[in-house]
mmJSON file of the N, C-alpha and C atoms, coordinates in Angstrom:
{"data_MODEL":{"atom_site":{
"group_PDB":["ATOM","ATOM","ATOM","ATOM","ATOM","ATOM","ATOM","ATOM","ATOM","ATOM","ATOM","ATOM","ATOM","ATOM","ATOM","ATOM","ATOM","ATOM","ATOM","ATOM","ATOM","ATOM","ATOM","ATOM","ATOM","ATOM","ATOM","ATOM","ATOM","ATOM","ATOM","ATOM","ATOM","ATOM","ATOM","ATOM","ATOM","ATOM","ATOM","ATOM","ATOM","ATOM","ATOM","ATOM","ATOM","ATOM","ATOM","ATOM","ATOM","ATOM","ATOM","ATOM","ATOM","ATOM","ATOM","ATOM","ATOM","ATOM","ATOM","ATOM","ATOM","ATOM","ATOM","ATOM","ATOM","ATOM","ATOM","ATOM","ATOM","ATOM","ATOM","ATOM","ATOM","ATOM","ATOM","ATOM","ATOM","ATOM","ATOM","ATOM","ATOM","ATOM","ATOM","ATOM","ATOM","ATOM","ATOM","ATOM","ATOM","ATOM","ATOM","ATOM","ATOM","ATOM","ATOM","ATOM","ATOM","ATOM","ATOM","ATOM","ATOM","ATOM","ATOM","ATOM","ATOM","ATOM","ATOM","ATOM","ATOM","ATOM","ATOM","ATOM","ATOM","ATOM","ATOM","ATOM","ATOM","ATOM","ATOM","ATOM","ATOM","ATOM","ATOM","ATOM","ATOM","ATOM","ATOM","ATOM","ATOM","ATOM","ATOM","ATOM","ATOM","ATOM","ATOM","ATOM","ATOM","ATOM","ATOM","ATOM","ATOM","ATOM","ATOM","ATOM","ATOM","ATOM","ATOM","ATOM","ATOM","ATOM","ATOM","ATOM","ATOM","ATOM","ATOM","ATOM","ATOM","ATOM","ATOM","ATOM","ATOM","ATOM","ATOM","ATOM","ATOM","ATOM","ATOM","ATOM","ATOM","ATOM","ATOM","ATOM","ATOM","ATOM","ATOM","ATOM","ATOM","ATOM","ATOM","ATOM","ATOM","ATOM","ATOM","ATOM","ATOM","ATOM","ATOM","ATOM","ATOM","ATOM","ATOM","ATOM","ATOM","ATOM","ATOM","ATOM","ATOM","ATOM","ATOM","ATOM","ATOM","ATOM","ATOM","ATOM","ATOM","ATOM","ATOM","ATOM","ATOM","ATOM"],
"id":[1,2,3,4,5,6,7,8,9,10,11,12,13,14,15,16,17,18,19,20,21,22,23,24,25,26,27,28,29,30,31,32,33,34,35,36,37,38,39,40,41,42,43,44,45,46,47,48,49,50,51,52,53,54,55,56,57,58,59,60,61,62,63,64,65,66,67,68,69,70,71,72,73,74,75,76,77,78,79,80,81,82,83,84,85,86,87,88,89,90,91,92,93,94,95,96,97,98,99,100,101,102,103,104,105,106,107,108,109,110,111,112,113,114,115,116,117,118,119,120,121,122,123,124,125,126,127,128,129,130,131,132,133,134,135,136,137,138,139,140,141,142,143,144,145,146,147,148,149,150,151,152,153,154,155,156,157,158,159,160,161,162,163,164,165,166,167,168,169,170,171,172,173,174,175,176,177,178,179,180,181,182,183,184,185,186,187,188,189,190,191,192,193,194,195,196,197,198,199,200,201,202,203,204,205,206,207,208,209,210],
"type_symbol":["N","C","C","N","C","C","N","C","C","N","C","C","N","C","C","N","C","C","N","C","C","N","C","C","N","C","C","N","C","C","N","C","C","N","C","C","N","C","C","N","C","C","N","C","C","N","C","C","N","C","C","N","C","C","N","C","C","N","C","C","N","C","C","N","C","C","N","C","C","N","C","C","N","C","C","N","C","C","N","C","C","N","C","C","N","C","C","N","C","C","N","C","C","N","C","C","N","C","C","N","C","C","N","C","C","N","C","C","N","C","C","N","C","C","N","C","C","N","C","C","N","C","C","N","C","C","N","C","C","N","C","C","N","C","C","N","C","C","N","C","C","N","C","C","N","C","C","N","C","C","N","C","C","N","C","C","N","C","C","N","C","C","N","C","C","N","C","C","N","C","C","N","C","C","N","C","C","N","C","C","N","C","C","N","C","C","N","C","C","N","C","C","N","C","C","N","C","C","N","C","C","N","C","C","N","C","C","N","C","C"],
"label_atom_id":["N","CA","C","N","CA","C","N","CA","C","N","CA","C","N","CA","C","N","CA","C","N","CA","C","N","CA","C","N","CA","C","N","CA","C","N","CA","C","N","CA","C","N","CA","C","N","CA","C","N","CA","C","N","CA","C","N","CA","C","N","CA","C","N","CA","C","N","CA","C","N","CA","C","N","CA","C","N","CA","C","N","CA","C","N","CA","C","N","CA","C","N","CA","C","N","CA","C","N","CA","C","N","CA","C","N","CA","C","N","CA","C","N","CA","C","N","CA","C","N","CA","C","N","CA","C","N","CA","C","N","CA","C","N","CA","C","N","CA","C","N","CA","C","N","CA","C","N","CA","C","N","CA","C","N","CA","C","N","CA","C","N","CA","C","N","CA","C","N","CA","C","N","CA","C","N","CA","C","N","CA","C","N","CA","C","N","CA","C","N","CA","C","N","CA","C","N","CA","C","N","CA","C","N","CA","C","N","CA","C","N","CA","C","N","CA","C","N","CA","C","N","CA","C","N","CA","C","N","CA","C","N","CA","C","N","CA","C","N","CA","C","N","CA","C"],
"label_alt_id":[null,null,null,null,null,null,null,null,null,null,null,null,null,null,null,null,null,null,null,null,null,null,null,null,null,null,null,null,null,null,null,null,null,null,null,null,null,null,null,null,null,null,null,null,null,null,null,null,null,null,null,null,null,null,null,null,null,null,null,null,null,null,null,null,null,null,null,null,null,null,null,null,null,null,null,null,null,null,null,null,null,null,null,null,null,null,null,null,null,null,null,null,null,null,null,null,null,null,null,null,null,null,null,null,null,null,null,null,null,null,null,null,null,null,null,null,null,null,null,null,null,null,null,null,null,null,null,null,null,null,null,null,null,null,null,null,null,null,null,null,null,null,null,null,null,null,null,null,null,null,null,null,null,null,null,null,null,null,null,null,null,null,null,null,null,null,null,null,null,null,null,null,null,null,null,null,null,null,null,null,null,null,null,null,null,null,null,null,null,null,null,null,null,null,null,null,null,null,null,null,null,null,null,null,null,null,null,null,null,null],
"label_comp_id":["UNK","UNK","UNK","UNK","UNK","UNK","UNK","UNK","UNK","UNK","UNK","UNK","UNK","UNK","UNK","UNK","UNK","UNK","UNK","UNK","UNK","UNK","UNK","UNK","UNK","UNK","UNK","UNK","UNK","UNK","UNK","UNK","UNK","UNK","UNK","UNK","UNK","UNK","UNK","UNK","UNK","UNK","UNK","UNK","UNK","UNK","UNK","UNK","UNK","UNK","UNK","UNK","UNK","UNK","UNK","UNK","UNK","UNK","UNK","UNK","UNK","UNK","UNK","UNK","UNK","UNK","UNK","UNK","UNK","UNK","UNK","UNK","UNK","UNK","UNK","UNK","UNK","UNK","UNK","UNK","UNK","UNK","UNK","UNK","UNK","UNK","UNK","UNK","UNK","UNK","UNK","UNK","UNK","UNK","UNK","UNK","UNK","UNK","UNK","UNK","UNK","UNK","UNK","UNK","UNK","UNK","UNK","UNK","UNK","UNK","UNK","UNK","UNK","UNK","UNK","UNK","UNK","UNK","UNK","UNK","UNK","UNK","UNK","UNK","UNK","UNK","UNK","UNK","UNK","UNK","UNK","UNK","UNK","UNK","UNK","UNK","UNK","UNK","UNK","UNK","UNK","UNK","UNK","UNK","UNK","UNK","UNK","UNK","UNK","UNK","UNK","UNK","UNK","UNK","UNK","UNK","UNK","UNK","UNK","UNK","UNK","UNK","UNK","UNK","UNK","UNK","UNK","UNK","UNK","UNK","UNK","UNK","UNK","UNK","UNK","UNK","UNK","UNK","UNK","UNK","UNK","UNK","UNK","UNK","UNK","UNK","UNK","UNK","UNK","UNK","UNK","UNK","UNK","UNK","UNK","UNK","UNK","UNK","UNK","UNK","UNK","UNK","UNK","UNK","UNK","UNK","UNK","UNK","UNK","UNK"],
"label_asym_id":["A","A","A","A","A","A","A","A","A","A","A","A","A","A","A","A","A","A","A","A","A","A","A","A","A","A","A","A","A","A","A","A","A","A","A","A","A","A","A","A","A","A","A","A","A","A","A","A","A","A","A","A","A","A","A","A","A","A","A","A","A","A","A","A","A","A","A","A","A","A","A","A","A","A","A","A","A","A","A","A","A","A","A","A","A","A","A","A","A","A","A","A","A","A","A","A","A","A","A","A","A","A","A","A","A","A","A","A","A","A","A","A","A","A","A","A","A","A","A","A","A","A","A","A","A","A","A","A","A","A","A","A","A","A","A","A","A","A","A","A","A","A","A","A","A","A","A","A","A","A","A","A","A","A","A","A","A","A","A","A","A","A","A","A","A","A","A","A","A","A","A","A","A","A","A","A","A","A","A","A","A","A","A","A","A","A","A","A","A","A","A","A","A","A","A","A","A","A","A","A","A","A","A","A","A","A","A","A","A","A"],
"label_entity_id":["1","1","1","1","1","1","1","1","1","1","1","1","1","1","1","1","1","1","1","1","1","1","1","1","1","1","1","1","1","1","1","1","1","1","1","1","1","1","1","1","1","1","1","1","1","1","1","1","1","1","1","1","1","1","1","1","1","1","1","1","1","1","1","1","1","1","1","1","1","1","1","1","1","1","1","1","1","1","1","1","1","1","1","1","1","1","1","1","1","1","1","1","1","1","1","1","1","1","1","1","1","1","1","1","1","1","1","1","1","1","1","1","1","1","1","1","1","1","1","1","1","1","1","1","1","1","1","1","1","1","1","1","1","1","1","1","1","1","1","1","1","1","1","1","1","1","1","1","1","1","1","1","1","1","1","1","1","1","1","1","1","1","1","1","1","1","1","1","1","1","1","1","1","1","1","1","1","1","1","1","1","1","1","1","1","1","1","1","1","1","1","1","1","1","1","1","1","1","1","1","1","1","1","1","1","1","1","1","1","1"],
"label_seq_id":[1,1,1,2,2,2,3,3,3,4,4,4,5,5,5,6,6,6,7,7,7,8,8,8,9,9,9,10,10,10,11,11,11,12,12,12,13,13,13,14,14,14,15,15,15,16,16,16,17,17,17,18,18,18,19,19,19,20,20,20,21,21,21,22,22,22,23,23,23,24,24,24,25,25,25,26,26,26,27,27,27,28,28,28,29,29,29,30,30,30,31,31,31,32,32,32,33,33,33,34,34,34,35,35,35,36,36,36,37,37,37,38,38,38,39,39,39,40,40,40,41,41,41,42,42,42,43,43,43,44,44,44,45,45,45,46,46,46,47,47,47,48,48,48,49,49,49,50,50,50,51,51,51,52,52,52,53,53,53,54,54,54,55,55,55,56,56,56,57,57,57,58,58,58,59,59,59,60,60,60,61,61,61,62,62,62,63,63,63,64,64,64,65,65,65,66,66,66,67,67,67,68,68,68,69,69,69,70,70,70],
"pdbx_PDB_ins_code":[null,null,null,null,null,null,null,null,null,null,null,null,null,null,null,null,null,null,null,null,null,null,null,null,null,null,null,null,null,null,null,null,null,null,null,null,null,null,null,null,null,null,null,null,null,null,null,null,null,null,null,null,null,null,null,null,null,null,null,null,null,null,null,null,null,null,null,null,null,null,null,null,null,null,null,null,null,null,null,null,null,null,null,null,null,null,null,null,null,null,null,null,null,null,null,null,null,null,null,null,null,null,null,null,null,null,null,null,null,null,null,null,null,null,null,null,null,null,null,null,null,null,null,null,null,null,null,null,null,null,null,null,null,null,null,null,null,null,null,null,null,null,null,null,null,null,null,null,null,null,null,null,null,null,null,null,null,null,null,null,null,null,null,null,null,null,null,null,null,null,null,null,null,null,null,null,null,null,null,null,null,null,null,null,null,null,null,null,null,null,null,null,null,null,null,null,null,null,null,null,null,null,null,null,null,null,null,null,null,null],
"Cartn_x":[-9.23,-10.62,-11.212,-11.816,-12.635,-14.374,-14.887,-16.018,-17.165,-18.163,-19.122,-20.703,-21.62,-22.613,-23.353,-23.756,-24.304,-26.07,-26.566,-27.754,-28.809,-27.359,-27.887,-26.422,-26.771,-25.34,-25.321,-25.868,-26.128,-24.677,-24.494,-22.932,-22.761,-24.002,-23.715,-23.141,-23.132,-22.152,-21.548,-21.813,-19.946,-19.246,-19.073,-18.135,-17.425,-17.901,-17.139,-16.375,-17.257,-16.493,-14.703,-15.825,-13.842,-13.089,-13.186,-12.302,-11.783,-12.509,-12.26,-11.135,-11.47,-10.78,-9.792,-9.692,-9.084,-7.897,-6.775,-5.31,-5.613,-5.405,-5.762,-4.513,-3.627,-2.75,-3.132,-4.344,-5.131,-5.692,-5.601,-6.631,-7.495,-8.761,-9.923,-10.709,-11.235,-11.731,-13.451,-14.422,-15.599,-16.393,-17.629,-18.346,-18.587,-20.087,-20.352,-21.053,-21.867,-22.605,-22.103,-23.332,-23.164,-22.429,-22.516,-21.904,-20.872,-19.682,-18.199,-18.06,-18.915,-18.36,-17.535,-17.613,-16.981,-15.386,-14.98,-13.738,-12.46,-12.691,-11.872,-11.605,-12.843,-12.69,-11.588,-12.19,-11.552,-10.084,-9.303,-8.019,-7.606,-8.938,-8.51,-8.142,-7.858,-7.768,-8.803,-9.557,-10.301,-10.792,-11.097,-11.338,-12.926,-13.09,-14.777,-14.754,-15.352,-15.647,-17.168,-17.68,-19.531,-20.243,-20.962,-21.156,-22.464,-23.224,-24.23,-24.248,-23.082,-22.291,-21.797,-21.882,-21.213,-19.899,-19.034,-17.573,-17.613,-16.63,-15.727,-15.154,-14.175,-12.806,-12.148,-11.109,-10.506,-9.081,-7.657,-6.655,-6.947,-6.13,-6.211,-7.406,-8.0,-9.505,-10.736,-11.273,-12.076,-12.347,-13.941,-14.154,-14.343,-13.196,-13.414,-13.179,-11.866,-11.272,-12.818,-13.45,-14.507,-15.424,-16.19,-17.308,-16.899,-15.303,-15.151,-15.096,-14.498,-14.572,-16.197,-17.397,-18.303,-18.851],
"Cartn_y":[55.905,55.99,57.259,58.09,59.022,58.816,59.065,58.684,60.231,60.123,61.421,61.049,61.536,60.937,62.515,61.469,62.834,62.523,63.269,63.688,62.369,61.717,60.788,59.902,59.272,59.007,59.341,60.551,61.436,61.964,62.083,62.522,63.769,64.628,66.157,65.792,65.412,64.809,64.053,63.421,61.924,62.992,63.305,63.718,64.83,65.842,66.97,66.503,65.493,64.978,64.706,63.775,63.225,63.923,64.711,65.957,66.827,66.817,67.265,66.723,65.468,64.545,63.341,63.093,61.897,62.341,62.298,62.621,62.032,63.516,63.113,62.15,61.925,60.655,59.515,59.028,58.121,56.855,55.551,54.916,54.455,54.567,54.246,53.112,52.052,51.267,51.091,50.941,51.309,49.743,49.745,49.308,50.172,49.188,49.99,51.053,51.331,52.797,54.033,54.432,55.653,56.688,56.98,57.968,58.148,57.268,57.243,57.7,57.805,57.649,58.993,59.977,61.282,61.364,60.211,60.151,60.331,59.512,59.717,60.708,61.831,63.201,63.921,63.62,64.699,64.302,63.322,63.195,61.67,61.303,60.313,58.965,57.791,56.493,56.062,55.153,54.747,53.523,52.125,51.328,50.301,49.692,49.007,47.614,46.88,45.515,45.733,44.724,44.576,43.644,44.003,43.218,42.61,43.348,42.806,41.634,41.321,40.33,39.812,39.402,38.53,38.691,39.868,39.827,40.889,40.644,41.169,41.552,40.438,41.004,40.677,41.553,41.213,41.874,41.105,41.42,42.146,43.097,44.254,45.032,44.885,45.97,45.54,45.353,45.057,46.145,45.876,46.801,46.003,44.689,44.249,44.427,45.722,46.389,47.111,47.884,49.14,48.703,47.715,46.239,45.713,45.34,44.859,45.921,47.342,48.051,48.382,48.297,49.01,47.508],
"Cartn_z":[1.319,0.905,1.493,0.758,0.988,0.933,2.003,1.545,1.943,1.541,2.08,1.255,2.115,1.268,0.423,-0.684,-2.05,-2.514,-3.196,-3.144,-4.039,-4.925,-5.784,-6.955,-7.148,-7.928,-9.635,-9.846,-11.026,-11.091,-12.604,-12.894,-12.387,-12.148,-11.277,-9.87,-9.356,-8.262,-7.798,-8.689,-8.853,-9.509,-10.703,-11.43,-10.865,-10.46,-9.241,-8.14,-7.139,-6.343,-6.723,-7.74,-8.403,-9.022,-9.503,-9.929,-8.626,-7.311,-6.085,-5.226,-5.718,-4.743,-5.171,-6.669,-7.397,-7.891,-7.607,-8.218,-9.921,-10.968,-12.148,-13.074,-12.365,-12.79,-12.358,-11.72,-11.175,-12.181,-11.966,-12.731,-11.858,-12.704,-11.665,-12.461,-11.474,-12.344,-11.806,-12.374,-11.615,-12.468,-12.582,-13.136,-14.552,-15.07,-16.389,-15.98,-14.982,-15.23,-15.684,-16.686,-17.745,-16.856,-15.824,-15.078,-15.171,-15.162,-15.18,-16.787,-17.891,-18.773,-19.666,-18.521,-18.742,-18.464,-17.788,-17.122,-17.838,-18.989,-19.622,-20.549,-20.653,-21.445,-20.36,-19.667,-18.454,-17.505,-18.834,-18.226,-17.595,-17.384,-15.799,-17.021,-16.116,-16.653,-16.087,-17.09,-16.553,-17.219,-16.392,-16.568,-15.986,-16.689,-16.099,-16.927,-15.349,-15.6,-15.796,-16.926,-17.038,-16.132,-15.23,-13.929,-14.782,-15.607,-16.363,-17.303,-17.659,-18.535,-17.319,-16.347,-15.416,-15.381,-15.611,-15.699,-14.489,-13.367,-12.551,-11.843,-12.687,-12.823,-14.539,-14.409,-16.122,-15.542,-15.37,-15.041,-13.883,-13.614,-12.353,-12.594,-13.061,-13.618,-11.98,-11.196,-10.775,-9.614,-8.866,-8.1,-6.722,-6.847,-5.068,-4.388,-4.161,-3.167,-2.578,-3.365,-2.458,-1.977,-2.799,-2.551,-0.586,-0.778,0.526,1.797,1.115,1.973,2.914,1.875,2.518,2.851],
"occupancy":[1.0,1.0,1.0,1.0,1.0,1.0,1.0,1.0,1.0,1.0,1.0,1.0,1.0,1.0,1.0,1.0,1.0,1.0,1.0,1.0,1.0,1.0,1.0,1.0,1.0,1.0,1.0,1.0,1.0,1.0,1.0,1.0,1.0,1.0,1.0,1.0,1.0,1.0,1.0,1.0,1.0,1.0,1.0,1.0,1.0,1.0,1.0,1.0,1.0,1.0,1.0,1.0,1.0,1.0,1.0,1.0,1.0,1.0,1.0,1.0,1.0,1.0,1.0,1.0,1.0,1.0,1.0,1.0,1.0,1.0,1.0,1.0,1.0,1.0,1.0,1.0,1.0,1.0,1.0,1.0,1.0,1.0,1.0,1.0,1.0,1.0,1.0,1.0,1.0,1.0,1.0,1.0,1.0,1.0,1.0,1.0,1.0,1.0,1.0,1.0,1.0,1.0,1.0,1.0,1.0,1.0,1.0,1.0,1.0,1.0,1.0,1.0,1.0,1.0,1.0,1.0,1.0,1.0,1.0,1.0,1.0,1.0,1.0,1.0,1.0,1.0,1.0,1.0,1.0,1.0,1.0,1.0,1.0,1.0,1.0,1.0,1.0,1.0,1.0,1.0,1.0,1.0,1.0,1.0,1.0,1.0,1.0,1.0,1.0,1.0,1.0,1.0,1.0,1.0,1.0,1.0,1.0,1.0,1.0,1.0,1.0,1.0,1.0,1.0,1.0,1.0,1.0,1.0,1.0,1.0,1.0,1.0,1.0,1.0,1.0,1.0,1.0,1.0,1.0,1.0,1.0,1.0,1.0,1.0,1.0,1.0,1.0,1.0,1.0,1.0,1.0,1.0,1.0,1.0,1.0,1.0,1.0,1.0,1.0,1.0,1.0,1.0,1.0,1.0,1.0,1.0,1.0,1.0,1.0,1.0],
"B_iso_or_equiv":[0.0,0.0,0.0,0.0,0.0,0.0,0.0,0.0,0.0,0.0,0.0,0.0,0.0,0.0,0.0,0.0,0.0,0.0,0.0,0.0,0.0,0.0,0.0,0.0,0.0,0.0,0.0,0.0,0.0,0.0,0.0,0.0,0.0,0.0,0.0,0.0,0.0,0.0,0.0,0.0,0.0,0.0,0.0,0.0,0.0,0.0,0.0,0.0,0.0,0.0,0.0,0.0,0.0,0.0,0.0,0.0,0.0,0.0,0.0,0.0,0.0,0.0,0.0,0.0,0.0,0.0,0.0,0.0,0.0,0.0,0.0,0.0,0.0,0.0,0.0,0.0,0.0,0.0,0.0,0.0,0.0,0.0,0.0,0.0,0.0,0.0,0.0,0.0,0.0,0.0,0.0,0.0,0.0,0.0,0.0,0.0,0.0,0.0,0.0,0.0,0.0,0.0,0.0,0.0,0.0,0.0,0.0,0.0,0.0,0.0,0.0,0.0,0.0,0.0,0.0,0.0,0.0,0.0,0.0,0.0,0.0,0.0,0.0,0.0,0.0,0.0,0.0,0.0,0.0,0.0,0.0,0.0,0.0,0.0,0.0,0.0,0.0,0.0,0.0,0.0,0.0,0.0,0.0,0.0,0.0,0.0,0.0,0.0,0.0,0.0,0.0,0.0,0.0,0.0,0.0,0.0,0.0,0.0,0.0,0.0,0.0,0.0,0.0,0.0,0.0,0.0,0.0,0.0,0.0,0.0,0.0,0.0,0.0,0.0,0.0,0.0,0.0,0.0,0.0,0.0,0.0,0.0,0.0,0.0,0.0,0.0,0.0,0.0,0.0,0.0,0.0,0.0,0.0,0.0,0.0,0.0,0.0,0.0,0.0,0.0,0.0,0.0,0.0,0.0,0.0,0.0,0.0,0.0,0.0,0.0],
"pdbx_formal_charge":[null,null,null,null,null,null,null,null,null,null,null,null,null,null,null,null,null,null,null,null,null,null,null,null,null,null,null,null,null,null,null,null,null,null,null,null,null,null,null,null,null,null,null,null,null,null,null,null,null,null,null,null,null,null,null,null,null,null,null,null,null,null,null,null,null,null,null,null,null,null,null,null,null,null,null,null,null,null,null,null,null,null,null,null,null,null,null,null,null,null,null,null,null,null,null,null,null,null,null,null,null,null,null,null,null,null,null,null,null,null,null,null,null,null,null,null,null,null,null,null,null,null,null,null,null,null,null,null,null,null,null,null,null,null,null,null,null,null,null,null,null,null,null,null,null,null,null,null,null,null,null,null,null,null,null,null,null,null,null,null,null,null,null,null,null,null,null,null,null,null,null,null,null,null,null,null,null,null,null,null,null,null,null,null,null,null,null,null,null,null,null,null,null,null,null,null,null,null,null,null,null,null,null,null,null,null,null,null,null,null],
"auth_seq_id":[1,1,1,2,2,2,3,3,3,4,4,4,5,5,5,6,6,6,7,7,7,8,8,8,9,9,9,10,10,10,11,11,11,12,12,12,13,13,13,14,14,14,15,15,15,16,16,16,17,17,17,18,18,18,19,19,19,20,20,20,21,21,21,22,22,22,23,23,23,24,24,24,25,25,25,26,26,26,27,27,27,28,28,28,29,29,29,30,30,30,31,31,31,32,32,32,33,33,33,34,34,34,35,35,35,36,36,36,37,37,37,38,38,38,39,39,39,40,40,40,41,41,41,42,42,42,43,43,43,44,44,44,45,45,45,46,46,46,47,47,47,48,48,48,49,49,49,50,50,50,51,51,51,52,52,52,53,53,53,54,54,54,55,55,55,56,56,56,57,57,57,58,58,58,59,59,59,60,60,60,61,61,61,62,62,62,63,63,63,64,64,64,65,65,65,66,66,66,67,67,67,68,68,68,69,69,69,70,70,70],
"auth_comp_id":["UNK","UNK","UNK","UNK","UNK","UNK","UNK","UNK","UNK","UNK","UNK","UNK","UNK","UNK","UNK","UNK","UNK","UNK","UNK","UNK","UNK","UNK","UNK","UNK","UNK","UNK","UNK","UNK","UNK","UNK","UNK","UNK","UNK","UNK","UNK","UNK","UNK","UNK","UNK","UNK","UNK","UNK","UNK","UNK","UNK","UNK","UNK","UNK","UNK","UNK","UNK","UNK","UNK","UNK","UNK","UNK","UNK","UNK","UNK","UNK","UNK","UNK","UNK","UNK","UNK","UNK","UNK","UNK","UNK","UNK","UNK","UNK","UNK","UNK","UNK","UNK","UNK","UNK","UNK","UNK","UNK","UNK","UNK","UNK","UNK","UNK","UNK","UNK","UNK","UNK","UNK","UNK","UNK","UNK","UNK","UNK","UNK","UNK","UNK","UNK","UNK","UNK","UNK","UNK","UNK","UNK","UNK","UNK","UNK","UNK","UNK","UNK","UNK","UNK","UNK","UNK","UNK","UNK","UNK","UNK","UNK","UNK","UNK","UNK","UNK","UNK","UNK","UNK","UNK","UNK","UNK","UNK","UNK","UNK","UNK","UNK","UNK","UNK","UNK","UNK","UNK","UNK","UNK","UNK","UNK","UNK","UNK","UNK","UNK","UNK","UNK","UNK","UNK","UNK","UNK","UNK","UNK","UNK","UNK","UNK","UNK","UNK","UNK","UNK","UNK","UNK","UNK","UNK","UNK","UNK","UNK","UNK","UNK","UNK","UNK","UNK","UNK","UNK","UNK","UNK","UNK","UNK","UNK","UNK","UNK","UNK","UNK","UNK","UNK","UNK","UNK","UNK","UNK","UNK","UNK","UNK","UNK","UNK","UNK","UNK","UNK","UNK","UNK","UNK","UNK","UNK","UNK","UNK","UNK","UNK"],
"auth_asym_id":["A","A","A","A","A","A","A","A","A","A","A","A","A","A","A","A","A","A","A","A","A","A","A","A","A","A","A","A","A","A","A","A","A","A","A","A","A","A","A","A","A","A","A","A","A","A","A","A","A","A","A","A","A","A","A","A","A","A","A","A","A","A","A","A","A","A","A","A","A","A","A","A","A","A","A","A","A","A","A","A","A","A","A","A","A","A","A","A","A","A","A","A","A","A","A","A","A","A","A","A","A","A","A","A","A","A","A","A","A","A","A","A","A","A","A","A","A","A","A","A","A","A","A","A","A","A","A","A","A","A","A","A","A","A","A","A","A","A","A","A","A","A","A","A","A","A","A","A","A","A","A","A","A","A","A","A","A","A","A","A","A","A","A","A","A","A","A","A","A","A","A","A","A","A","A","A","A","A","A","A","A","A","A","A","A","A","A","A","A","A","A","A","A","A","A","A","A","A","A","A","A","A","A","A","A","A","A","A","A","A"],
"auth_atom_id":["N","CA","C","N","CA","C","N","CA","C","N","CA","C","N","CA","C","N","CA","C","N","CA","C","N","CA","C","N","CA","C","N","CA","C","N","CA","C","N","CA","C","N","CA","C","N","CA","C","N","CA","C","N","CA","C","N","CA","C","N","CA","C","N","CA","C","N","CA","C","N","CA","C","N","CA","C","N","CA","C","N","CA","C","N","CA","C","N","CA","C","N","CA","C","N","CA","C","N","CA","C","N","CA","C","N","CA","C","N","CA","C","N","CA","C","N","CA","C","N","CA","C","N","CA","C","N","CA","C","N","CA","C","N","CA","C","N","CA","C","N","CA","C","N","CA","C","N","CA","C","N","CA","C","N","CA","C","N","CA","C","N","CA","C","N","CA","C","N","CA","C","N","CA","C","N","CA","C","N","CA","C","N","CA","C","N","CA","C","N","CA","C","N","CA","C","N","CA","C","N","CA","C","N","CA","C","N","CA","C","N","CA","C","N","CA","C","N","CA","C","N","CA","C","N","CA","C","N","CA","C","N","CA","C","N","CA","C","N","CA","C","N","CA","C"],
"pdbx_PDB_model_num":[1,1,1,1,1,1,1,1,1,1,1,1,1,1,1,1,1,1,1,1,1,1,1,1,1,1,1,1,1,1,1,1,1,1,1,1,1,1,1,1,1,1,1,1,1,1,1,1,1,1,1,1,1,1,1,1,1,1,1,1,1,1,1,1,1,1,1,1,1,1,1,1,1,1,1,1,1,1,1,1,1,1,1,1,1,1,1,1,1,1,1,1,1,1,1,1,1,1,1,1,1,1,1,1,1,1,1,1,1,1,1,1,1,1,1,1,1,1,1,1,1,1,1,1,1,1,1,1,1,1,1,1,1,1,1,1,1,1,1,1,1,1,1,1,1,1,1,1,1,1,1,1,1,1,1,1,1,1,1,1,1,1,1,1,1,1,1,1,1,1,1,1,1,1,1,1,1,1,1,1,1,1,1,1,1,1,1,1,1,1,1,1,1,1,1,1,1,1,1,1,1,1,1,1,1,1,1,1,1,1]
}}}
């Protein structure tokens, strides 16, 4: 886990980060926010459970590994 803190969670600095720091053979699985939704232009795998729809988890897709981390 890499962590560092950023100015706001606006795709101008999520999306760099992760291009900085995410091995692009990576799957990443996040929630629904619009932010991630560049990920997959830009190579990555990427997957999302709808926390708004009460879903997740769906198979290996979920975000309870980072949830528990922080």
């Amino acid at each position: 886990v890499i962590t560092r803190v950023i100015p706001n969670t606006q795709g101008t600095n999520i999306i760099p980060t992760v291009i900085e720091k995410v091995n692009p053979r990576a799957t990443i699985s996040t929630d629904e926010a619009p932010v991630y939704d560049k990920l997959k232009a830009l190579g990555y795998r990427h997957d999302t459970v709808t926390h708004r729809q009460n879903e997740y988890v769906r198979g290996t897709v979920h975000t309870n590994t980072i949830e528990a981390f922080w």
